[in-house]
Backbone bond lengths (Angstrom), bond angles and torsions (degrees), N, CA, C in turn:
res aa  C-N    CA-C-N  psi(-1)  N-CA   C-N-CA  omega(-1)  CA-C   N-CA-C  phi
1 X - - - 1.445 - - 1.523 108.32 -
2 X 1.258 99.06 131.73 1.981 109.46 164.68 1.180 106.31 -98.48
3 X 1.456 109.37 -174.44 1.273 140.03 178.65 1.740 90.61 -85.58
4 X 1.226 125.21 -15.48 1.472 107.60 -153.99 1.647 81.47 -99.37
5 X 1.464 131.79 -3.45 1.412 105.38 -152.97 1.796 74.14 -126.90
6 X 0.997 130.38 46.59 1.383 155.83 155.55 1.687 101.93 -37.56
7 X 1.537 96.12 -89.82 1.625 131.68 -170.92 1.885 97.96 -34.03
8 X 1.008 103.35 -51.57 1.555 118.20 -168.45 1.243 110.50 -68.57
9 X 1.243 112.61 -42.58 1.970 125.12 -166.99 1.685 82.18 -74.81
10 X 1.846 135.33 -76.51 1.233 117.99 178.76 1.363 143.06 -21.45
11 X 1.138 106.21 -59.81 1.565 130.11 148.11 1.731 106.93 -19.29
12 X 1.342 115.51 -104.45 1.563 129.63 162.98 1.080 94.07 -21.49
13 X 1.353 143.37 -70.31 1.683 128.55 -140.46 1.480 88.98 -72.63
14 X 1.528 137.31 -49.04 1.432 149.16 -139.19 1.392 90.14 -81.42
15 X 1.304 137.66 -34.97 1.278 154.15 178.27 1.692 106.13 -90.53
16 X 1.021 128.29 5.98 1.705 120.93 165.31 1.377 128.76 -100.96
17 X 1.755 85.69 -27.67 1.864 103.62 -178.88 1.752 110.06 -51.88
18 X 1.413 127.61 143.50 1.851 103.14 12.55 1.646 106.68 -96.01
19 X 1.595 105.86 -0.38 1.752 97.43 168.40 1.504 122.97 -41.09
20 X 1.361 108.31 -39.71 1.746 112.28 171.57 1.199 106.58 -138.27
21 X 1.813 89.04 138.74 1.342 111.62 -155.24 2.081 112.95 -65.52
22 X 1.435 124.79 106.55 1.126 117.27 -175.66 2.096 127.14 -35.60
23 X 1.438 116.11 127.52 1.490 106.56 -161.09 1.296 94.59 -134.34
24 X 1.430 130.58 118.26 1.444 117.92 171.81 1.519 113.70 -69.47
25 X 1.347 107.09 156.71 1.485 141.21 -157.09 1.641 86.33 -48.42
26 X 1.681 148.99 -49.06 1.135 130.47 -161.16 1.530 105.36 -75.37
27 X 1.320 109.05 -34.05 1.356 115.59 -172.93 1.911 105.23 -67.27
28 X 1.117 100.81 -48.53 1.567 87.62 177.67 1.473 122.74 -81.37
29 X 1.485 114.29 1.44 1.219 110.29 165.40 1.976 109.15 -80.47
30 X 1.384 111.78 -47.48 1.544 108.51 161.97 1.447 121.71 -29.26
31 X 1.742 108.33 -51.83 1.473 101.02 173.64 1.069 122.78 -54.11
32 X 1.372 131.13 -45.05 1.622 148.81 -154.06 1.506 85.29 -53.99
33 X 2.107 113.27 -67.71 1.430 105.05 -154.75 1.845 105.26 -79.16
34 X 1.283 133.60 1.33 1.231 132.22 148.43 1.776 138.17 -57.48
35 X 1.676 77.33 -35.64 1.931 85.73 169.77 1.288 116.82 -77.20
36 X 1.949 105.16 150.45 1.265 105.05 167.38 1.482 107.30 -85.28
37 X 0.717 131.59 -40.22 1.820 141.81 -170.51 1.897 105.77 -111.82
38 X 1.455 115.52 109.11 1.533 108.76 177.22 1.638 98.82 -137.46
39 X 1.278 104.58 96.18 1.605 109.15 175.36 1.203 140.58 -94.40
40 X 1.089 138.36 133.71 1.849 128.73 -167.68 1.791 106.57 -116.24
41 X 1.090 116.95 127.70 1.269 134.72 -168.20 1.685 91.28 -83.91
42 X 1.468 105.34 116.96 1.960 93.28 -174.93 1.906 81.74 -123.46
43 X 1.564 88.15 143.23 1.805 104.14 179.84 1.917 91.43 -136.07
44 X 1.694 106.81 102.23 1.009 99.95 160.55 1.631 117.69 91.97
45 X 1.872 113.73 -9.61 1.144 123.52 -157.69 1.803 131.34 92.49
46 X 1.294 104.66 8.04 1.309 136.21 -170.03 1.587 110.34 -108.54
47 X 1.196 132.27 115.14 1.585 131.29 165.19 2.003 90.85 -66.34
48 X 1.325 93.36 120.61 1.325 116.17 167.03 1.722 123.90 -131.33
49 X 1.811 103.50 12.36 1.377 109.40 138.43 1.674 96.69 141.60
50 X 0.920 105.94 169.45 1.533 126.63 -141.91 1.573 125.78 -129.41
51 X 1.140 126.85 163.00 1.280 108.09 170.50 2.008 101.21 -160.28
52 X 1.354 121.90 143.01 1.455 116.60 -178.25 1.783 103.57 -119.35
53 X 0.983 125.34 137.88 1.459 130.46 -170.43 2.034 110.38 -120.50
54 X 0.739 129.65 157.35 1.386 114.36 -170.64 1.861 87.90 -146.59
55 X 1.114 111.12 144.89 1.338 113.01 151.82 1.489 142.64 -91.43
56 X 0.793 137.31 -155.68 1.746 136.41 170.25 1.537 117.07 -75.92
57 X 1.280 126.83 117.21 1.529 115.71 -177.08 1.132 115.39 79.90
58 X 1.324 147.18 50.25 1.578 153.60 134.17 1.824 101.11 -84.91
59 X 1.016 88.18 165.43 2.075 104.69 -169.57 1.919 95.05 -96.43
60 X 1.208 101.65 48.81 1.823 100.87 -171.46 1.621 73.89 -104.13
61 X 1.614 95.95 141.29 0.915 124.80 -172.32 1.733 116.26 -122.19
62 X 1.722 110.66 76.84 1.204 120.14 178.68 1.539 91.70 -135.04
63 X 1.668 93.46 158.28 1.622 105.53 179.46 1.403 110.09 -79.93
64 X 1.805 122.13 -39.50 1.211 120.38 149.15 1.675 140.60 -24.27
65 X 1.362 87.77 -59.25 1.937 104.07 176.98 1.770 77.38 -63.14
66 X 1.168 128.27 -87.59 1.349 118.64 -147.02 1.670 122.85 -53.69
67 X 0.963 120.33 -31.94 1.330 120.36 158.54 1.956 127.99 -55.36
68 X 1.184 81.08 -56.58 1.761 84.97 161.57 1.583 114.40 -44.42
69 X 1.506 102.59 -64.16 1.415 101.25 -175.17 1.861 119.19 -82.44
70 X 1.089 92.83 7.05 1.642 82.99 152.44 1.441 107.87 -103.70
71 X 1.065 129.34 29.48 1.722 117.20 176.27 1.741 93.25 -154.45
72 X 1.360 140.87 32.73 0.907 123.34 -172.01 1.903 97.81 178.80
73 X 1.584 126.53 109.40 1.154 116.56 -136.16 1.912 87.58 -125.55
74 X 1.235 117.99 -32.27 1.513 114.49 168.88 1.846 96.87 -118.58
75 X 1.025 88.39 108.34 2.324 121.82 161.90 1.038 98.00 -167.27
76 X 1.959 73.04 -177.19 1.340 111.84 -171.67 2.034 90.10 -141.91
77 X 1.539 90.96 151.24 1.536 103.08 -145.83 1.859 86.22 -126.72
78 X 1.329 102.05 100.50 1.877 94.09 175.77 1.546 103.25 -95.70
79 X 1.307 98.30 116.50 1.752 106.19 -177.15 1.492 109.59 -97.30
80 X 1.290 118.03 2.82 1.342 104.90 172.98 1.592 102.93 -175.73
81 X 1.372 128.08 129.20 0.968 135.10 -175.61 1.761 110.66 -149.51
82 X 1.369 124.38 120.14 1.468 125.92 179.27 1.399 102.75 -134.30
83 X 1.262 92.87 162.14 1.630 111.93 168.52 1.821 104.69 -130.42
84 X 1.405 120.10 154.47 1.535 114.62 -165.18 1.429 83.05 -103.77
85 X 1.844 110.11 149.77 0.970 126.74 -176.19 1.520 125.06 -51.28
86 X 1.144 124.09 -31.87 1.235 117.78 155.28 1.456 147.69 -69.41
87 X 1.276 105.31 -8.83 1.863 119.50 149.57 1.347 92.07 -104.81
88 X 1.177 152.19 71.17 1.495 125.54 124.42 1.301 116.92 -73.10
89 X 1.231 120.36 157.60 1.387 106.76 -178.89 1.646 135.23 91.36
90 X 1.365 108.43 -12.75 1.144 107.40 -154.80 1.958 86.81 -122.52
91 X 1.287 122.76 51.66 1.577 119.37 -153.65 1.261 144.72 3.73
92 X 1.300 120.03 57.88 1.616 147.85 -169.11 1.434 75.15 -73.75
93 X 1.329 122.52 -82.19 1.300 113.22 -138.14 1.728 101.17 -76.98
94 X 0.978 140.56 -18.26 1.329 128.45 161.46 1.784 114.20 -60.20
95 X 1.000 101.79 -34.96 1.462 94.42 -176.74 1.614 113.85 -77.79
96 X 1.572 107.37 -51.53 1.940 97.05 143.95 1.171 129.23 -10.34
97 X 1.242 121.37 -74.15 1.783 140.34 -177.29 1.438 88.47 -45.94
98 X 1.331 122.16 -84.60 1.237 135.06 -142.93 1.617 103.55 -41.74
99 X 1.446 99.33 -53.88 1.776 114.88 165.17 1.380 123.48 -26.14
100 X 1.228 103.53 -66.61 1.533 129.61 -174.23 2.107 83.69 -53.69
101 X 1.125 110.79 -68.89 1.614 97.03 -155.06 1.306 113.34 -74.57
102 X 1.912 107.29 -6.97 1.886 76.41 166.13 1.366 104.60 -113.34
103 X 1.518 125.84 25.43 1.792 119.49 148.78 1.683 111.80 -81.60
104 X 1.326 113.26 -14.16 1.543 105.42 -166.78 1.688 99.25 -93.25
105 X 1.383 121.52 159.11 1.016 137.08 152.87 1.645 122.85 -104.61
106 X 1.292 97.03 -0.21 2.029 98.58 -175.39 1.741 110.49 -90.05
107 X 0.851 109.96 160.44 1.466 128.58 -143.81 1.817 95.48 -87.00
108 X 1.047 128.95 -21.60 1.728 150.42 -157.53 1.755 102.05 -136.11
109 X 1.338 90.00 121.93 2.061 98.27 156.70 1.430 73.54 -121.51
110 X 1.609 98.86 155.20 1.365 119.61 -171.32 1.908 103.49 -170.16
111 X 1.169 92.83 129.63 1.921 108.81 -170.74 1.832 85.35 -139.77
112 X 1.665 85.37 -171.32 1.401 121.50 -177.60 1.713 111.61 -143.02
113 X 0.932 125.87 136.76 1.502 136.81 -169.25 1.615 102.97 -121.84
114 X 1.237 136.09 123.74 1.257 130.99 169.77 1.790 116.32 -69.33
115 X 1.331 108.08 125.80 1.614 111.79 -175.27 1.807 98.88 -105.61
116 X 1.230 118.31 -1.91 1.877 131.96 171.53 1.251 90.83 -172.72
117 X 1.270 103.94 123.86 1.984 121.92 -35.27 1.282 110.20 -54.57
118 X 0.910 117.89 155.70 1.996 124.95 -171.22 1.403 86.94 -93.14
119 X 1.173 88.62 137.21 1.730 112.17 152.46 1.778 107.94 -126.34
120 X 1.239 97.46 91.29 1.354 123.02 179.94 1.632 122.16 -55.30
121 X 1.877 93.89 -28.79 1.797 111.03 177.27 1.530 103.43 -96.09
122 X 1.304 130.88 -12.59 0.897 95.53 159.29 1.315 120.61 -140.95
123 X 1.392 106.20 36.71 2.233 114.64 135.67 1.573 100.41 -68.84
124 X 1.686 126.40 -30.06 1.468 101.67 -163.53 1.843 91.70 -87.13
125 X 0.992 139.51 -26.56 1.224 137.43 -162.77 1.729 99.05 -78.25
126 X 1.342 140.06 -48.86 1.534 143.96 169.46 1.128 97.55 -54.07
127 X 1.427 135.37 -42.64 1.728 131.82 -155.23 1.873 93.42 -69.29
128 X 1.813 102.06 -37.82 1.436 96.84 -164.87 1.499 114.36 -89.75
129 X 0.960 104.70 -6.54 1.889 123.40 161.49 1.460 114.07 -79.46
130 X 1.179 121.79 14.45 1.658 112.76 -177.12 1.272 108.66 77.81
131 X 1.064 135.00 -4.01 1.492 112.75 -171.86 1.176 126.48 -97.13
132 X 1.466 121.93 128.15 1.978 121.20 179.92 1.229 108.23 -97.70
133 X 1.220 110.72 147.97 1.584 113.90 151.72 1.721 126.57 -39.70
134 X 0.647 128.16 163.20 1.415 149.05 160.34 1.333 143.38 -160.09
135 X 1.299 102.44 28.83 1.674 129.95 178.18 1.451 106.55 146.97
136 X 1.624 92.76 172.82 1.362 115.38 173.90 1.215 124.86 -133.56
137 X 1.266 146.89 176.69 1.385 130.94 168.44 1.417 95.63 -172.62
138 X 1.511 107.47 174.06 1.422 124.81 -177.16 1.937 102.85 -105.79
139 X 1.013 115.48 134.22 1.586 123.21 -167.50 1.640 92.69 -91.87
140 X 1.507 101.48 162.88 1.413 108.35 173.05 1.544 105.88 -98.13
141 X 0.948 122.96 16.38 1.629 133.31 173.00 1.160 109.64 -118.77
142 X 1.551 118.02 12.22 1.955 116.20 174.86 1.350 131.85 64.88
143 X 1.635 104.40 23.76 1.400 116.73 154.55 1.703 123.43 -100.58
144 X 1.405 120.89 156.33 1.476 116.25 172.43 1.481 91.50 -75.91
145 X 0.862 137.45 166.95 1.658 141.86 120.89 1.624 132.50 -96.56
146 X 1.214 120.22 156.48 1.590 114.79 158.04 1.342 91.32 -110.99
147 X 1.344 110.06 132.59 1.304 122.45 152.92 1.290 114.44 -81.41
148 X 1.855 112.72 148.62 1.573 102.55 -166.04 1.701 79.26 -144.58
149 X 1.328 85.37 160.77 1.539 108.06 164.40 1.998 119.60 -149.95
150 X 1.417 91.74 172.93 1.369 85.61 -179.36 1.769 108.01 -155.59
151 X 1.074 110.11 122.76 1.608 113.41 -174.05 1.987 105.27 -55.13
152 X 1.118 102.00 146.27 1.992 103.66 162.91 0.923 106.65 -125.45
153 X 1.250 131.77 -37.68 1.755 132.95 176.66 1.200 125.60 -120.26
């Protein structure tokens, strides 16, 4: 992901809510230069969906990231990952994942799944990626979460 494929990632994210949490365009450009791994799924020359990864110790300021990383000291923390409604379905976001774990070397991929409001597709889509819970918490933006993780090494 660039800065140039910006416009597109907004778009998708603005179109994921409330599965992902809405971020204006400066804020998700901050993420971009915070992530270690930020990938764009291109079909044709088209951003057809995305994913932002953060590592351990950036000044990102989520209760998620911070909870993880007080219980979890080598990951990688994907805070936001979409696909635009017209490739759903078609495994964008599996092939994302797959990405993410063979650029990382840390021992943990680790997200958050909303349990209020449920996103029911994608607890079943993490469940089929290996990933368990390992807490929960209440967000300062008025979602539950499950926190999930998943071993790589």
């Amino acid at each position: 992901m660039t800065e140039a494929d910006l416009a597109a990632v907004v778009a998708i994210n603005e179109a994921g809510a409330p599965g992902v949490h809405p971020e204006p365009p400066d804020q998700l450009a901050a993420i971009l230069r915070d992530s270690c791994i930020a990938l764009v799924a291109d079909i044709e020359g088209v951003v057809a969906g995305f994913c932002q990864v953060l590592p351990p110790g950036t000044g990102y300021r989520s209760v998620n990231y911070a909870w993880l990383g007080a219980h979890y000291d080598d990951f990688v923390y994907l805070d936001r990952v979409a696909v635009a409604p017209e490739h759903r379905g078609a495994g964008i976001g599996s092939q994302l994942y797959a990405e993410v774990e063979r650029r990382t070397e840390a021992t943990w991929f680790t997200l958050e799944v909303n349990l209020r409001p449920r996103n029911e597709g994608s607890l079943r889509f993490h469940a089929r990626h290996g990933f368990v819970e390992v807490g929960q918490q209440e967000t300062d933006y008025g979602a539950r979460v499950s926190l999930m993780a998943k071993r790589l090494r």
